[in-house]
C-alpha positions as CSV (number, residue, x, y, z in Angstrom):
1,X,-11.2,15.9,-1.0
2,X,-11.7,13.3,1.3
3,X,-8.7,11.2,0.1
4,X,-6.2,14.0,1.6
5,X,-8.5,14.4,5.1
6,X,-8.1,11.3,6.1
7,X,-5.0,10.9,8.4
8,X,-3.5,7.6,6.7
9,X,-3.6,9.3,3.0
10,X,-1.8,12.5,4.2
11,X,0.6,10.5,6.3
12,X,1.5,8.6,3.0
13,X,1.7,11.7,1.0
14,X,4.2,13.5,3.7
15,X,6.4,10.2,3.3
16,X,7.0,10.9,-0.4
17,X,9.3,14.0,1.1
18,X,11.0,11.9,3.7
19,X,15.0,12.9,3.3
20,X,15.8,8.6,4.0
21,X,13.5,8.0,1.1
22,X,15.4,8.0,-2.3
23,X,14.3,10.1,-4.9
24,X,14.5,9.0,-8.7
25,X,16.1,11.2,-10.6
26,X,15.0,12.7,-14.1
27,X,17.1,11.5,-16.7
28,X,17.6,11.1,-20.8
29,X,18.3,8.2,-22.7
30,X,19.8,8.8,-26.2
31,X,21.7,5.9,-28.8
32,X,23.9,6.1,-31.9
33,X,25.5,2.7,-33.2
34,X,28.2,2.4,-30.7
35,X,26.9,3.2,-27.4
36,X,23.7,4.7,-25.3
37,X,23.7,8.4,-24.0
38,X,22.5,9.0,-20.3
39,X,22.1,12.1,-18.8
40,X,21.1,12.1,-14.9
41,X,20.1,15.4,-13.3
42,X,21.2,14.8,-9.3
43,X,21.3,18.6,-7.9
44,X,22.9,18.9,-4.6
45,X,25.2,15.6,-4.7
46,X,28.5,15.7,-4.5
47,X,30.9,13.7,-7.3
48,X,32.6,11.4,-4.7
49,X,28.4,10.0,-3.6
50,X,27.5,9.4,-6.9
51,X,27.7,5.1,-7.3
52,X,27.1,3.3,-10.9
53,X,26.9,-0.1,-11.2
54,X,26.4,-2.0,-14.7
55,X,25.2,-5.7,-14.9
56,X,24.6,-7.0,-18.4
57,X,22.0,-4.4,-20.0
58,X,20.8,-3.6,-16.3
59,X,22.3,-0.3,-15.1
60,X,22.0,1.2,-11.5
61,X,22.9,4.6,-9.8
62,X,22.7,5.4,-6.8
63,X,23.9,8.1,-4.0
64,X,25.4,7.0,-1.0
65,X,23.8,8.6,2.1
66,X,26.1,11.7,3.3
67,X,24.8,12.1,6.8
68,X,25.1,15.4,8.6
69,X,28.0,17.6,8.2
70,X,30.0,18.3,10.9
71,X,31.1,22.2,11.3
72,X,34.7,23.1,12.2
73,X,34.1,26.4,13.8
74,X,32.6,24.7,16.9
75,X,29.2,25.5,16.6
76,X,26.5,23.1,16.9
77,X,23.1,22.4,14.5
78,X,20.1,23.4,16.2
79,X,17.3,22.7,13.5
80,X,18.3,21.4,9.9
81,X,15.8,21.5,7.1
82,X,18.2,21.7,3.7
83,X,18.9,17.7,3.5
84,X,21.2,16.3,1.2
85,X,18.7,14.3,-1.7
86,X,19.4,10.7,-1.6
87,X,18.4,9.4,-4.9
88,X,18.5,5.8,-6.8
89,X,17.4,4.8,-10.4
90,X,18.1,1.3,-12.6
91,X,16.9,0.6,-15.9
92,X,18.0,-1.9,-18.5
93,X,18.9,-1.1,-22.1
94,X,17.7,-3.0,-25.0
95,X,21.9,-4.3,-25.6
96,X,24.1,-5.4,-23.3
97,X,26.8,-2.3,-22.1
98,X,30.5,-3.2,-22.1
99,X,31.6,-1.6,-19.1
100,X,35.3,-1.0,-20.2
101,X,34.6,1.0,-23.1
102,X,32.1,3.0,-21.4
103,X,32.5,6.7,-18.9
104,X,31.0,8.3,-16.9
105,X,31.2,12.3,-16.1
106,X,29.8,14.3,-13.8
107,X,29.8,18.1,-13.0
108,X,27.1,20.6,-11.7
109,X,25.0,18.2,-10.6
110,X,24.1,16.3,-13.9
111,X,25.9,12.7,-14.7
112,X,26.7,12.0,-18.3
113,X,26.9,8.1,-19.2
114,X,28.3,6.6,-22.5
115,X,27.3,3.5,-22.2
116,X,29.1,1.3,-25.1
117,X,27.4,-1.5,-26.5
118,X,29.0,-4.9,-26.3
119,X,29.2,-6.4,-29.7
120,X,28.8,-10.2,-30.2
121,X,32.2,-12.1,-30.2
122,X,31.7,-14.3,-33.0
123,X,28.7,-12.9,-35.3
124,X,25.8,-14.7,-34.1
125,X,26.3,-17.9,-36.2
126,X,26.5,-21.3,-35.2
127,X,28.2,-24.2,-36.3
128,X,26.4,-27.1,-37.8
129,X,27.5,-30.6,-36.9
């Protein structure tokens, strides 16, 4: 009881539901021989925010921050509370992902990866001199 009386602990608590503060977002991760399955629940984030970037077996999304909307019927905010979610995630996969075989799709708020896996150029062998 004491950890949530003491000022510091309940200001660190509150920061957790900061808006600026990017949430991670819940998501699957599914494979078959060809490529990894990713599904990303991101309610609330419109397609256009949604950012994916692939390095090797390292994969990153993020949303880019939407700021406040402006209204066109000339009104002006007095008190907002509904806040766009802001969210990030990276993992790595245990293959490298070759990006131009791979999509991505998203629609109601859930992103759908296939991520295809790069496959090695020349087998694996080596030449013996």
């Amino acid at each position: 009881m004491f950890y949530l009386s003491h000022p510091r602990h309940v200001a660190r608590a509150l920061r957790s539901f900061d808006a600026d503060t990017p949430r991670q977002p819940a998501l699957d991760v599914s494979e078959d021989d060809k490529a990894y399955q990713v599904t990303v629940d991101m309610p609330g984030v419109a397609k256009e925010a949604v950012k994916v970037r692939i390095e090797g077996r390292r994969v990153a999304i993020e949303t880019a921050g939407t700021g406040a909307a402006a209204s066109g019927d000339g009104s002006r905010l007095l008190y907002r509370e509904r806040v766009a979610a802001r969210y990030a995630r990276s993992f790595s996969l245990p293959v490298e992902i070759d990006q131009a075989q791979s999509t991505a799709h998203f629609e109601n708020g859930v992103l759908t990866l296939s991520l295809a896996k790069r496959v090695a150029e020349n087998g694996g062998e080596l030449t013996i001199n």
